[in-house]
C-alpha positions in Angstrom: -51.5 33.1 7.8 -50.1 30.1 6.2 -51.2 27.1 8.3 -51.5 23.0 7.6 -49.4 20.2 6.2 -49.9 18.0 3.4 -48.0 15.4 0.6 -48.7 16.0 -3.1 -48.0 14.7 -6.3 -46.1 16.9 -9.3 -48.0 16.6 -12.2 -46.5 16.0 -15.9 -45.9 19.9 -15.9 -43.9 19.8 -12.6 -47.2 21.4 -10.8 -49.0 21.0 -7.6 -52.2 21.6 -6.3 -52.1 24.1 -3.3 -55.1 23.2 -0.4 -57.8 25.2 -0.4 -56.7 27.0 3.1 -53.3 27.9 1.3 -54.5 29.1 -2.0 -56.9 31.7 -0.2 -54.0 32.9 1.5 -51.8 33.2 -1.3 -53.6 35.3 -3.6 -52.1 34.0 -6.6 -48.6 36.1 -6.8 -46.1 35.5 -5.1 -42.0 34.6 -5.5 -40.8 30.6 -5.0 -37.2 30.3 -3.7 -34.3 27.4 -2.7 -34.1 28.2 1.9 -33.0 25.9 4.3 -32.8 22.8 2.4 -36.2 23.1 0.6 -38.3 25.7 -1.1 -39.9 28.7 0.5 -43.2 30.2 -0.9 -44.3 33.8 0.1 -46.9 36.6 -0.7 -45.3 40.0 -2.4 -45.3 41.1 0.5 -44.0 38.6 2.7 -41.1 38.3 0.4 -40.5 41.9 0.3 -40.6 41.4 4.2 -37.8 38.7 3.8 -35.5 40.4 1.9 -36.0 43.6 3.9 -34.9 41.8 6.6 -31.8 40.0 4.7 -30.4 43.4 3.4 -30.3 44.9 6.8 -28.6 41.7 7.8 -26.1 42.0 5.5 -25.7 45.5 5.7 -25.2 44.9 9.6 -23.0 41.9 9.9 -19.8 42.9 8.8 -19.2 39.1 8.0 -21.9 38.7 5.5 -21.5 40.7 2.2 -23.6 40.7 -0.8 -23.1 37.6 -2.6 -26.0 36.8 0.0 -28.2 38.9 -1.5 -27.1 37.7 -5.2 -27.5 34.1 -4.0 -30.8 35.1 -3.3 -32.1 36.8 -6.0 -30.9 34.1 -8.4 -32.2 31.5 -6.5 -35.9 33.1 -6.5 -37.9 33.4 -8.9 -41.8 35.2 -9.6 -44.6 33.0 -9.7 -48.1 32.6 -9.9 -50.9 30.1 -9.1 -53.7 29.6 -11.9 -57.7 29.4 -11.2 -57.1 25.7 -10.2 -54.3 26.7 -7.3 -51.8 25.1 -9.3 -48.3 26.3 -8.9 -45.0 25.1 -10.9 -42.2 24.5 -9.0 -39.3 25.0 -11.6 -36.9 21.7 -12.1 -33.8 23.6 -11.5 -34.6 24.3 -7.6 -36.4 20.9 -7.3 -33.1 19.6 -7.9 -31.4 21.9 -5.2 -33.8 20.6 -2.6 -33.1 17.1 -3.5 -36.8 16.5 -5.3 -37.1 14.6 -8.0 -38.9 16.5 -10.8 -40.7 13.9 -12.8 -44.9 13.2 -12.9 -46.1 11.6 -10.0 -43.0 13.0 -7.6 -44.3 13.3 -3.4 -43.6 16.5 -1.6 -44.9 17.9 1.6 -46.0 21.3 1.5 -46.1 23.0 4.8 -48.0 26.4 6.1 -45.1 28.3 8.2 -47.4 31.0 9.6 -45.3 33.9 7.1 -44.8 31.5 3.7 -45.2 28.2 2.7 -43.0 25.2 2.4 -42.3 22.9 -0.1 -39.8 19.6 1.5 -38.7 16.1 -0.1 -40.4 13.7 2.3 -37.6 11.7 4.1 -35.9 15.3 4.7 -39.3 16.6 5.9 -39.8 13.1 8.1 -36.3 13.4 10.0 -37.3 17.5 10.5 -40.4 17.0 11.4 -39.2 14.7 14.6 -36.6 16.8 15.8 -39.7 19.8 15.5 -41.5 17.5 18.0 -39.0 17.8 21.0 -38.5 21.3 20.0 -41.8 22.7 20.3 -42.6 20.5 23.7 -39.2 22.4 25.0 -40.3 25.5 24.1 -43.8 25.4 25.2 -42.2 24.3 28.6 -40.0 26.8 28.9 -42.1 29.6 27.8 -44.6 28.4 30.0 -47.6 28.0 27.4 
């Protein structure tokens, strides 16, 4: 289970450093793609899981059709971390997120129980708020 938050740095090769936790989680293989404003991070089998879930979607909805799915697949891509848990997050979707690729560039990377997130800060600050008032409604309401 993918858990935590942190801010990292891209390094000259457009790579960051994964935590400990997330890296043992992770195994190494994996698919990187542009969700929800930033990129999403999941195991082979979580992203398997995903599209699973997608395809029946589509297949379902009558007002979805497949240009989901080939939105999808062409905004994913395969990727590996190294010994070091470094991962490159390719330029192209850095730029779809609104992250800057260049050395030095902040991100938060986020644990989402299922897959990992990668957000431009500011984004990830004005999220993160509205996730406060959320989570206190819905531990409320669900009486937890």
């Amino acid at each position: 289970m993918f858990v935590g938050n942190s801010q990292r740095k891209l390094d000259d090769k457009g790579r960051i450093v994964l935590s400990a936790a997330l890296r043992d989680e992770f195994n190494g293989l994996g698919y990187i793609a542009v969700t929800d404003e930033c990129l999403t991070i999941w195991t082979d089998e979580g992203y398997r899981d995903f599209t699973d879930r997608v395809q029946r979607r589509v297949r379902e909805d009558g007002d979805l059709d497949s240009v989901v799915l080939r939105k999808l697949a062409s905004d994913s891509d395969r990727i590996r971390a190294d010994s070091q848990g470094r991962i490159t997050l390719p330029s192209k979707y850095l730029e779809k997120v609104g992250i800057g690729a260049g050395a030095g560039t902040e991100v938060v990377v986020n644990g989402v129980l299922d897959r990992i997130e990668i957000w431009a800060p500011d984004v990830w600050d004005a999220l993160s708020e509205e996730g406060n008032d959320a989570l206190k409604d819905a531990m409320r309401k669900g009486g937890l």
